[in-house]
C-alpha positions as CSV (number, residue, x, y, z in Angstrom):
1,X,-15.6,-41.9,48.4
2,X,-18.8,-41.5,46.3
3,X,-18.5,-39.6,43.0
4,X,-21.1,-37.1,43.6
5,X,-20.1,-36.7,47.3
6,X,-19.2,-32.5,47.6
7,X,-15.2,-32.0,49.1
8,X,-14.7,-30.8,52.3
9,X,-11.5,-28.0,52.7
10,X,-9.0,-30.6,54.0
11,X,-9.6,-32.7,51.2
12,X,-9.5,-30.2,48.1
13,X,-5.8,-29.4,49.7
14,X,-4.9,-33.3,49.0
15,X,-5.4,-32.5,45.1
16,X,-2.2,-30.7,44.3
17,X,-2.2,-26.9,42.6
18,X,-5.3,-25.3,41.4
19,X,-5.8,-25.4,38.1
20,X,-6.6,-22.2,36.1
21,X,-9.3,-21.9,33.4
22,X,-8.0,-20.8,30.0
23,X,-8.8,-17.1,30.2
24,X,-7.1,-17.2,33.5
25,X,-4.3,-19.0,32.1
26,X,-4.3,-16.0,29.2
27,X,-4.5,-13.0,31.5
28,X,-1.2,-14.5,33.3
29,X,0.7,-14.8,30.6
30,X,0.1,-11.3,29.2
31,X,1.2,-9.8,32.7
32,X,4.1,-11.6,32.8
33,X,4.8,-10.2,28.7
34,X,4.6,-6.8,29.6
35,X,6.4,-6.8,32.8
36,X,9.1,-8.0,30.7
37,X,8.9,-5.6,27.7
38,X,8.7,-3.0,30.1
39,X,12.0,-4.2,31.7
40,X,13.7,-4.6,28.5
41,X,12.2,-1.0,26.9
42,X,14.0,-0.2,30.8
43,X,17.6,-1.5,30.3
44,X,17.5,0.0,26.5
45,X,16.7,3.6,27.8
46,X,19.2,3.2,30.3
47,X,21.8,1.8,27.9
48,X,21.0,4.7,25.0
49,X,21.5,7.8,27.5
50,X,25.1,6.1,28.1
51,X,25.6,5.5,24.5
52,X,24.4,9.3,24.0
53,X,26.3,10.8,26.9
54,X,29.7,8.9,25.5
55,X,28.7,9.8,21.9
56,X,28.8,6.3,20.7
57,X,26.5,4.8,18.0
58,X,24.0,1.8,18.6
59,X,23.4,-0.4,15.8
60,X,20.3,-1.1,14.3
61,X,18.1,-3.9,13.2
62,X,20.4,-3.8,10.0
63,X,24.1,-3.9,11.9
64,X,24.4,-0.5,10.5
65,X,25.5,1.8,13.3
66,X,23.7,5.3,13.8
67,X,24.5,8.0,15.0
68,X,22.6,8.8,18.4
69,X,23.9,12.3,19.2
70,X,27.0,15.0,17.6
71,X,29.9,15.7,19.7
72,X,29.7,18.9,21.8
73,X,31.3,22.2,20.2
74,X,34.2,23.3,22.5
75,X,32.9,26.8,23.1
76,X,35.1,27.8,25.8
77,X,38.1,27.6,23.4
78,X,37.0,29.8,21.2
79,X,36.1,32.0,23.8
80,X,39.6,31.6,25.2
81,X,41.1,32.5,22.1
82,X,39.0,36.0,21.2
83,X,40.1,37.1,24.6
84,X,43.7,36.3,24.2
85,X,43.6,38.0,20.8
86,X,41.9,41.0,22.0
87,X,43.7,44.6,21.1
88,X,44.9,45.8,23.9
89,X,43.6,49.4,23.8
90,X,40.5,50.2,24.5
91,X,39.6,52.3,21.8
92,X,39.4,49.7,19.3
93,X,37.1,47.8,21.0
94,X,34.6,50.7,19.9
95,X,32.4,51.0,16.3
96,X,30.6,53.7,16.1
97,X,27.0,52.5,14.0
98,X,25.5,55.5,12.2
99,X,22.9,55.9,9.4
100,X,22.9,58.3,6.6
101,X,21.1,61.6,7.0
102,X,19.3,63.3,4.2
103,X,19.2,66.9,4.6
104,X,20.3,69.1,7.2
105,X,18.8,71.8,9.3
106,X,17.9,73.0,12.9
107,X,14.5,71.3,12.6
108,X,16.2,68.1,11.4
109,X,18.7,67.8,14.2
110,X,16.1,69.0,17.0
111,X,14.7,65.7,15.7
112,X,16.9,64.0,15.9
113,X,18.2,64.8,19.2
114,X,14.2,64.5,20.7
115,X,14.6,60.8,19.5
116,X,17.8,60.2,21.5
117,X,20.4,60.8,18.4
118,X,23.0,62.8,17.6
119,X,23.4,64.5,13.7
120,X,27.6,64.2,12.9
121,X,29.2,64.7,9.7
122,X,32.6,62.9,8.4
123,X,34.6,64.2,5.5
124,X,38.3,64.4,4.0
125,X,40.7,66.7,5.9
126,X,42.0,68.2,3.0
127,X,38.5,69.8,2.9
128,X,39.8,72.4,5.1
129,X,42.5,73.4,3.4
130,X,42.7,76.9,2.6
131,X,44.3,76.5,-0.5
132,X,42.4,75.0,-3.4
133,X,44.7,73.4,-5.2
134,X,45.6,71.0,-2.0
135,X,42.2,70.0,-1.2
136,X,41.2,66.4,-1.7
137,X,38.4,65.1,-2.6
138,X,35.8,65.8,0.5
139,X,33.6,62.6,0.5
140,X,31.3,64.3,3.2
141,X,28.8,62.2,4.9
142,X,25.6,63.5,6.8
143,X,24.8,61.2,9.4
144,X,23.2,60.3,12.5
145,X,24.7,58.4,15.7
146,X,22.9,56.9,18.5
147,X,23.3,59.3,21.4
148,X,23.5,56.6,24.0
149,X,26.3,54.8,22.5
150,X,28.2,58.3,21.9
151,X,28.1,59.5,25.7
152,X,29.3,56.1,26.6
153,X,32.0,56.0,24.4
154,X,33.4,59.3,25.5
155,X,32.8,57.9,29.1
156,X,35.2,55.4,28.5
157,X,37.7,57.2,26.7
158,X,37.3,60.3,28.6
159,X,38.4,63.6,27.4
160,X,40.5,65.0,25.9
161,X,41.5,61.7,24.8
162,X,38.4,61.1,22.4
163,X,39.6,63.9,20.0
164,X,43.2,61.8,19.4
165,X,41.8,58.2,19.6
166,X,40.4,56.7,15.7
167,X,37.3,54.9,15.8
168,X,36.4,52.5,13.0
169,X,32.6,53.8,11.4
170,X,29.7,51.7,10.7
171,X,27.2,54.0,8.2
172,X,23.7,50.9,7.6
173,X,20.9,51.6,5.6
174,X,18.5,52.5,8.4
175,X,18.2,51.9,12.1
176,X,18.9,48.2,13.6
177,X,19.8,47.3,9.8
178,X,22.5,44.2,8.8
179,X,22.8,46.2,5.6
180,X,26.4,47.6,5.6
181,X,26.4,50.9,3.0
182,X,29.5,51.9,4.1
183,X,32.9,51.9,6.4
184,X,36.0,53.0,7.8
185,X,38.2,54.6,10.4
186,X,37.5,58.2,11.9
187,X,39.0,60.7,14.0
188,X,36.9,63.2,16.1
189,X,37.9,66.5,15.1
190,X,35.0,68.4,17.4
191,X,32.1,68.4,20.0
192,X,29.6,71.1,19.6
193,X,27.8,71.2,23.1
194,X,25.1,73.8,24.5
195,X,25.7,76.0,27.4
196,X,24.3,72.6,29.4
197,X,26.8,70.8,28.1
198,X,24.4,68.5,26.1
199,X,26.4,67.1,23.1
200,X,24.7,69.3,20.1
201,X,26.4,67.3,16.7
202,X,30.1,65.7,16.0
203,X,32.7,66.3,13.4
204,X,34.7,63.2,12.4
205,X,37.2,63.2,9.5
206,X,38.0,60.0,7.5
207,X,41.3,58.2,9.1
208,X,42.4,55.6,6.7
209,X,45.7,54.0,6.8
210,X,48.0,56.3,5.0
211,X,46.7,59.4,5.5
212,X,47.9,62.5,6.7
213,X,46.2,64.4,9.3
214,X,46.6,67.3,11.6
215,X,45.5,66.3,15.3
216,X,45.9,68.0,19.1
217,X,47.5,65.4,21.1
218,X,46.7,66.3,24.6
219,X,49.4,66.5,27.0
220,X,49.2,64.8,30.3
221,X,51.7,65.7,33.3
222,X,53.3,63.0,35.6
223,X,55.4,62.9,38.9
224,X,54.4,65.9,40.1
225,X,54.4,64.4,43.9
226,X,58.0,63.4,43.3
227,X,59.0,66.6,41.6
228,X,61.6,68.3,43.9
229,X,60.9,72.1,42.6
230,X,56.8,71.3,44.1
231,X,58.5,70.4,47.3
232,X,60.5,73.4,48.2
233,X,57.2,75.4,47.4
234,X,57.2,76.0,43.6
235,X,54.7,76.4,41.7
236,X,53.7,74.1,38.4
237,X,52.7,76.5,35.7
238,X,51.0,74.4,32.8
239,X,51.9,76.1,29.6
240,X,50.4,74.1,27.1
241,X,47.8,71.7,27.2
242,X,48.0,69.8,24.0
243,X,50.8,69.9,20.9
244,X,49.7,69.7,17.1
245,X,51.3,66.9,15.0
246,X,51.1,66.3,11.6
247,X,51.0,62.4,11.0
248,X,49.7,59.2,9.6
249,X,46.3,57.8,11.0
250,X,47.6,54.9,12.1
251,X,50.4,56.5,14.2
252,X,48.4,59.3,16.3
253,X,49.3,59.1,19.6
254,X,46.1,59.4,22.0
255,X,48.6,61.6,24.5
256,X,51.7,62.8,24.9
257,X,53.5,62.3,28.7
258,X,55.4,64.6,30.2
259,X,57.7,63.4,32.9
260,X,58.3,66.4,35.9
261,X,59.2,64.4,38.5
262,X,63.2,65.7,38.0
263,X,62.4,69.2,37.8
264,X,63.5,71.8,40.6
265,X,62.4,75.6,40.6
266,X,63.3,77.5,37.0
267,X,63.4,74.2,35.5
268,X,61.4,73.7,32.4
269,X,60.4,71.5,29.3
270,X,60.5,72.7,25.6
271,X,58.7,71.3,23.2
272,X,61.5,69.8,21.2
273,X,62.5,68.1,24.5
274,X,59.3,65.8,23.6
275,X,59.9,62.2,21.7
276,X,57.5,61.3,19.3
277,X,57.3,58.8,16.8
278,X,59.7,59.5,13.7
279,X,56.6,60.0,11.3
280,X,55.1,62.9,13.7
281,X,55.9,66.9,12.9
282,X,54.9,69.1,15.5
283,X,53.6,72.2,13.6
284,X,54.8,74.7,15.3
285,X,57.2,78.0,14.3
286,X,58.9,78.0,17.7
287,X,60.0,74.5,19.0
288,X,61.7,76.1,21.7
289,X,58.1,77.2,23.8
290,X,58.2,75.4,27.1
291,X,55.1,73.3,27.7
292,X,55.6,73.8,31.6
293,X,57.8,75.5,34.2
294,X,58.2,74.8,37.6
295,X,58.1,78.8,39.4
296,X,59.0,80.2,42.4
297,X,55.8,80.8,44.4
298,X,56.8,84.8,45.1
299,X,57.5,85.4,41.1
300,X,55.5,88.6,40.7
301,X,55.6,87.8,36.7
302,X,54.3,83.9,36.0
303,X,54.0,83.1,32.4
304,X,50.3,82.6,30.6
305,X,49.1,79.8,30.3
306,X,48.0,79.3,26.7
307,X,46.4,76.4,25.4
């Protein structure tokens, strides 16, 4: 074949592969570099989200392990734990949060009461005494409670109950303040209402351990569907509604029960039939008052109820 003779297609096939020019011969190899780097950079993604799911460490260029990620918290254990360690009655799952009030006055608690609060007080006991000599110090408090958290408070507790159940107080430097001026346990002595029944102010007295205090303990009746006087046609006659105690804070009963299921007609329970905790004195000059009586329905004379 003559040199400069030009190659037919069936003859440029007898020469083998074709042969790439340098630049060609570049642009492949950098193709075939980063489809491998970006299989590599792939695989090491793939392997560190094990590494960090497991919470294992991956060394580094220096052998040194780091640490890719911290274990998890156990949350739900702790969680377990506050529940199981919970106090069982309700009422101390309550704080009452207040802020100290100034000055007092009917245009200060209209005020108040317009911007959803309600004005309380909290002293000593002993600051009613009528003797001098046996009144303690008074360490009176003017405050201010948030109204919503009040009503649903006495929601949950329901009364009477709310007047014999302690509360611990919160008293903070203003509203929605971490600053804690003051603290302690309480005991609602009184609600001042209107003739709506909107809660006017509170009275709380302090409640710490140890101290004495004089509370109405409401009384609450049971079995009366079993009693056997209400079935032949008696009548329940509720004598009193509540007993006063003397007692330690800490031992104040929220209610007193009164079992009537046993009782026929003429049958009655006195007041030193009730048992109390050894530390409670019912203050009282006549122990022997019934609480209750089941009656005859045709008594013409049925005794007052008096609470």
């Amino acid at each position: 074949m003559h040199p400069n003779q030009p190659l037919d297609a069936s003859s440029k096939e007898n020469f083998g592969p074709k042969r790439h020019t340098p630049i060609e011969r570049s642009r492949v190899k950098m193709k075939k570099t980063t489809s491998n780097s970006r299989e590599k950079k792939g695989q090491s993604d793939v392997e560190e989200g094990r590494r960090k799911r497991r919470g294992q460490t991956a060394p580094d260029k220096g052998g040194v392990g780091r640490l890719l990620t911290k274990p998890r918290p156990l949350l739900w254990r702790g969680l377990k734990t506050v529940v199981q360690t919970s106090p069982a009655n309700s009422h101390h799952y309550h704080t009452i949060q207040a802020i100290p009030r100034e000055f007092s006055g009917s245009c200060i608690s209209s005020r108040d009461r317009a911007q959803g609060r309600i004005p309380a007080v909290v002293f000593s006991q002993g600051l009613l005494e009528k003797n001098p000599s046996n009144r303690s110090p008074p360490r009176k408090r003017l405050l201010t409670t948030e109204g919503k958290q009040i009503r649903s408070i006495i929601k949950s507790v329901e009364l009477p109950i709310f007047c014999s159940t302690t509360f611990q107080l919160h008293i903070r430097a203003g509203s929605g303040s971490s600053v804690l001026l003051e603290s302690g346990r309480v005991l609602p002595i009184k609600i001042h209402r209107d003739e709506t029944g909107k809660i006017l102010n509170l009275v709380f007295v302090w409640a710490d351990e140890g101290t004495e205090l004089k509370v109405d303990v409401p009384v609450v009746f049971k079995g009366l569907e079993d009693c056997p006087g209400l079935k032949k046609g008696g009548h329940f006659n509720m004598i009193r509604s509540s007993l006063k105690f003397q007692c330690p804070a800490e031992h104040i009963p929220q209610k007193i029960e009164v079992d009537v299921s046993k009782l026929d007609i003429d049958d009655r329970v006195l007041m030193h039939d009730i048992e109390v905790h050894p530390s409670l004195k019912l203050l009282s000059k006549n122990e022997s008052m019934p609480i209750c009586k089941i009656m005859d329905t045709y008594s013409s004379n049925p005794e007052p109820v008096k609470v």
